[in-house]
GULUM-674639 format. One record per residue (C-alpha): residue in one letter; x, y, z. Coordinates in steps of 0.1 Angstrom, whole numbers, plus 5000, padded with zeros to 4 digits. Layout:
aXYZ...
// end
This chain:
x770734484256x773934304268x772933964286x775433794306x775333424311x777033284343x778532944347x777932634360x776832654397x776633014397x774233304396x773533624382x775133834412x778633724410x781033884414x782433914374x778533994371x778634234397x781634414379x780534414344x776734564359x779134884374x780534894342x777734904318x775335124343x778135394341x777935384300x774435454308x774435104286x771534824291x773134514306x771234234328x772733934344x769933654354x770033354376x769333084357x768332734363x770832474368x768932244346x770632324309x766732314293x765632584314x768032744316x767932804273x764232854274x764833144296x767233334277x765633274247x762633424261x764733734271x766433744237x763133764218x761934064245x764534244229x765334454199x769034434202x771234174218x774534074226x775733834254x778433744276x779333424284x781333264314x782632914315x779232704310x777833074306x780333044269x779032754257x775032834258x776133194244x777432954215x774732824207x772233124214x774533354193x774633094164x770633034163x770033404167x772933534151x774433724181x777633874190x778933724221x782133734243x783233404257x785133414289x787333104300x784532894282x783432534284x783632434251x782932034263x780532084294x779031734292x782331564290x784131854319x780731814341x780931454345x783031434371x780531644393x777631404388x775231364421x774831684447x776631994433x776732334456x775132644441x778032894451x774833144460x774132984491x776232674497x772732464490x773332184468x771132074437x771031724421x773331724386x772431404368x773131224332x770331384318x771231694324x774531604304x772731504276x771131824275x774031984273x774631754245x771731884227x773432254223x776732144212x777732354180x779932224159x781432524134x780432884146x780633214132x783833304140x783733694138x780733664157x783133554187x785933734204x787333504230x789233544260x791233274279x793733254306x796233004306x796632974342x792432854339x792332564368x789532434356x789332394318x791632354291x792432684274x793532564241x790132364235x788632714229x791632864213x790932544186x787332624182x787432984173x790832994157x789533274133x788133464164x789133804179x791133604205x792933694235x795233434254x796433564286x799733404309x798733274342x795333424356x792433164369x789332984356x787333314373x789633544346x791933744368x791834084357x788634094335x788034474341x791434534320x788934394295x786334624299x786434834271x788034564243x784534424255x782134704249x784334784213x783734414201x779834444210x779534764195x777534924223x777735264231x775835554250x774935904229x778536004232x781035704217x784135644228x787535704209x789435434196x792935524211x793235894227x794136124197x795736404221x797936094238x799136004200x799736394188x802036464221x803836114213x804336154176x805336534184x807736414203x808936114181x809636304152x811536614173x814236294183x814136144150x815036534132x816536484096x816936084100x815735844072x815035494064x817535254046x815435374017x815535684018x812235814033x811736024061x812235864093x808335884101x807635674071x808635424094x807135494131x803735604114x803935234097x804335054130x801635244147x799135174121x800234784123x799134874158x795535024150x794834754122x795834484151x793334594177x790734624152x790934274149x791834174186x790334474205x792634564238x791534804267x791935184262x794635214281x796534914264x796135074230x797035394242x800435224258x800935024224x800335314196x802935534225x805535264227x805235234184x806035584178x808835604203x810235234199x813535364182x813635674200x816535544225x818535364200x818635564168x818535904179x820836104209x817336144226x815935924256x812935844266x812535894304x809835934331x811036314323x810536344287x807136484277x805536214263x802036114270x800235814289x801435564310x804835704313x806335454336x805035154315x805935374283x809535434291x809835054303x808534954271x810935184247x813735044268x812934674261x812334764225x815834884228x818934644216x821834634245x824534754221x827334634245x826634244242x829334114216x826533944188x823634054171x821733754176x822433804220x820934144219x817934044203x817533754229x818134014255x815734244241x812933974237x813333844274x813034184286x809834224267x808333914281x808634064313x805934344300x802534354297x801134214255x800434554245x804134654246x805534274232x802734354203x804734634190x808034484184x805534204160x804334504142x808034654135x809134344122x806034314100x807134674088x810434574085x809934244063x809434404030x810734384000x814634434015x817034734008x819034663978x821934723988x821934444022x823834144013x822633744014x823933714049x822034024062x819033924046x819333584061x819833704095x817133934091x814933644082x816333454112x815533724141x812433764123x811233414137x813133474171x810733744174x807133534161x808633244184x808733494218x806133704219x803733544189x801333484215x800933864224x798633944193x797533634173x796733884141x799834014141x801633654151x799633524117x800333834097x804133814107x804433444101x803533484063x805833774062x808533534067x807533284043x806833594018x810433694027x812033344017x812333473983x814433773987x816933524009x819033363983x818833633960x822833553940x823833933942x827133863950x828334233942x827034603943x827934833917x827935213917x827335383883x829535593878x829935873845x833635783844x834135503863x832235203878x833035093916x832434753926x831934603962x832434273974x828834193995x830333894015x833134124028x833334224063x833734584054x831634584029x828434744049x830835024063x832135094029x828835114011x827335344036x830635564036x830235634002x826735613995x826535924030x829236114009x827836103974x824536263988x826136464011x828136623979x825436673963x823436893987x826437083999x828537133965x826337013938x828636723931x827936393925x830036123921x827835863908x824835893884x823035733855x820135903844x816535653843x817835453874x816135473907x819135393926x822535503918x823835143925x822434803913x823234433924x825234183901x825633843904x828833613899x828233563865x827933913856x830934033869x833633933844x832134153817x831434503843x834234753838x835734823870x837235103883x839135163915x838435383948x840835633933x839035873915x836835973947x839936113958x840736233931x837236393925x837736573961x839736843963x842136903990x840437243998x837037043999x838436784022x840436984045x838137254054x834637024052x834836784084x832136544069x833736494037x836936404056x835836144078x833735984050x836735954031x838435834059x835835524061x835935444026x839635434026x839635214056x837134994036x839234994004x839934594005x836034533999x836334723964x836934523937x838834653909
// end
């Protein structure tokens, strides 16, 4: 049985009550909302009488509503979802002292000190946080938001922009709501809709084809990640349906636009929410035409701010993917900058998903270490000759990714391979400063010299990589 507890003033056929009643009666789910008493004593002895009529309970608790389900969920070791709650009722209720209105009826009942001490009297002071999943709007007219936001910091919490102390929007909530209670009819409900996710991953990995990670996995290694950031996230912070749905969508096809010739358009046969779906992809997508790095990220953050949490939530999961242990072959000033648009990123949309805001926030401090690394050089192993690259060159990044393209590429096409040392994961390997002096170095020649003109001039590949690393030769130290 779901009981819902209404606020201060109000009654048991509001209109929140009214709304979560259609709700529950189409789950074919026991709810009840009562009238209570204004008087806070009564009030408690009532619901506690309806608490122990019943096998299982869980409540719902609005404004004053929150704060008795509080205290009822703590002494009977409930479940309960506060909504815009009271936290401080008989500090917030003193300044209604004398006649109040019951907003039934427009009658007025008599709200005096003693009923504020009563209040007192209910006041607990550490609850059991993951018996609580909270949801508060900033735009809350009547109460301070953070005060509850403080008291159930280890919560399933949702913070909302704007909205009103009533909860604008609550529906949206709906089914977060009946997944946090863990109430369902004979048939439950999925989590996120599987055939949505198979027609977006489909889809995802057709775009993506042959592409890779900087590691060398498969290119789904990396969606699949972010999407189960996603489902571990609303474990924790339970989301509507439809918001999931639009989240795990807008995971698997988040680099969709900018990594692969593919777009993602109201067209494209993708699954869901299209129009919020293709929105979303495209704010997750860097404007590749501003001048910096760092002002297509900004551009790409306010654009996501303009969208609904669920879709700002995924680009706090990619980074969470992303801040691993780094490629070895990025440089200090990469790995710096990485660090740096990492906490561009928790700083604009951190309030989206508090688990993943938390979970990001010590990937940054976890990431410190790989900052200041001294790996002032690369160096490619070679059987007759060693090439070293300058990290803090411009060209460096081109260069390295020239050659490292063209080594595999050989390979796989001709079975030749220019570097290789047998035991080592990687056919490169950092050195610092003080290393260098003593690496024997060899210069960019021999790749030419490895390629024969035949291979160069009939194998368009081969020729522009070449190209690239010639055009790179001033980052090669010999």
């Amino acid at each position: 049985m779901i009981i819902y507890i209404h606020g201060y003033g109000s009654h048991g056929l509001g209109s929140k009550a009214q709304e979560f009643t259609r709700y529950f009666k189409e789950k074919n789910i026991p709810f009840i909302a009562p009238s209570l008493s204004y008087i806070p004593d009564l009030a408690i002895k009532t619901l506690e009488g309806l608490i122990e009529s019943y096998d299982e309970v869980t409540l719902i608790g609005s404004s004053m509503g929150g704060y008795m389900s509080i205290y009822l969920a703590t002494k009977y070791t409930l479940k309960a979802v506060l909504i815009n709650p009271s936290i401080y009722p008989y500090e917030t209720l003193k300044d209604t002292l004398g006649y109040a209105p019951s907003f039934y009826d427009l009658s007025s009942f008599e709200w005096n000190e003693r009923h504020l001490s009563m209040l007192k009297e209910y006041e607990v002071s550490k609850p059991k946080q993951e018996n609580f999943m909270l949801l508060v709007q900033k735009g809350d007219e009547t109460l301070n938001f953070e005060e509850a936001v403080n008291k159930f910091l280890d919560a399933k919490v949702i913070v909302e922009e704007g909205g009103n102390h009533s909860f604008k929007g609550i529906d949206r909530h709906f089914d977060a709501i009946k997944i946090f209670l863990d109430v369902n009819n004979s048939t439950p409900n999925e989590l996120y809709s599987i055939d949505e996710y198979k027609s977006n991953l489909a889809f995802a990995l057709k775009a993506h084809g042959s592409q890779q990670t900087p590691t060398g996995l498969p290119y789904s290694f990396h969606i699949l990640s972010v999407a189960g950031e996603i489902i571990n996230a609303i474990g924790v912070s339970p989301i509507s349906f439809k918001e999931v749905n639009t989240a795990i969508a807008c995971a698997l096809l988040h680099d969709v636009n900018e990594d692969t010739d593919t777009k993602v358009t109201l067209e494209s046969k993708i699954a869901g929410d299209k129009e919020l779906i293709v929105k979303g992809v495209a704010a997750l997508t860097k404007d590749e035409t501003l001048p910096s790095k760092k002002e297509q990220m900004q551009d790409s953050l306010d654009r996501l701010k303009l969208l609904p949490s669920c879709v700002q939530m995924v680009k706090l999961a990619d980074r969470i993917t992303n801040t691993a242990k780094p490629p070895l072959f990025w440089s200090r000033s990469k790995r710096q900058s990485y660090r740096d648009e990492a906490q561009m990123i928790l700083d604009a949309l951190g309030s989206s998903n508090r688990y993943l805001a938390l979970k990001l926030e010590s990937q940054i401090k976890n990431y410190e270490k790989y900052v200041n690394i001294e790996d002032d050089y690369l160096i490619f192993y070679g059987e007759f000759a060693n090439l070293v690259l300058d990290k803090s060159h411009q060209k460096y990044s081109q260069t390295f990714k020239a050659i490292s393209r063209l080594n595999d590429y050989l390979l796989k096409e001709y079975s030749v391979k220019l570097f290789k040392v047998d035991g080592r994961e990687f056919d490169y390997a950092n050195i610092s400063k003080g290393e260098f002096p003593s690496v024997k170095k060899g210069s960019i020649d021999f790749i030419g010299e490895m390629l024969s003109m035949t291979m160069r001039n009939s194998d368009e590949f081969i020729n522009k990589k070449y190209k690239e690393i010639l055009s790179g030769e001033d980052a090669v130290v010999s």
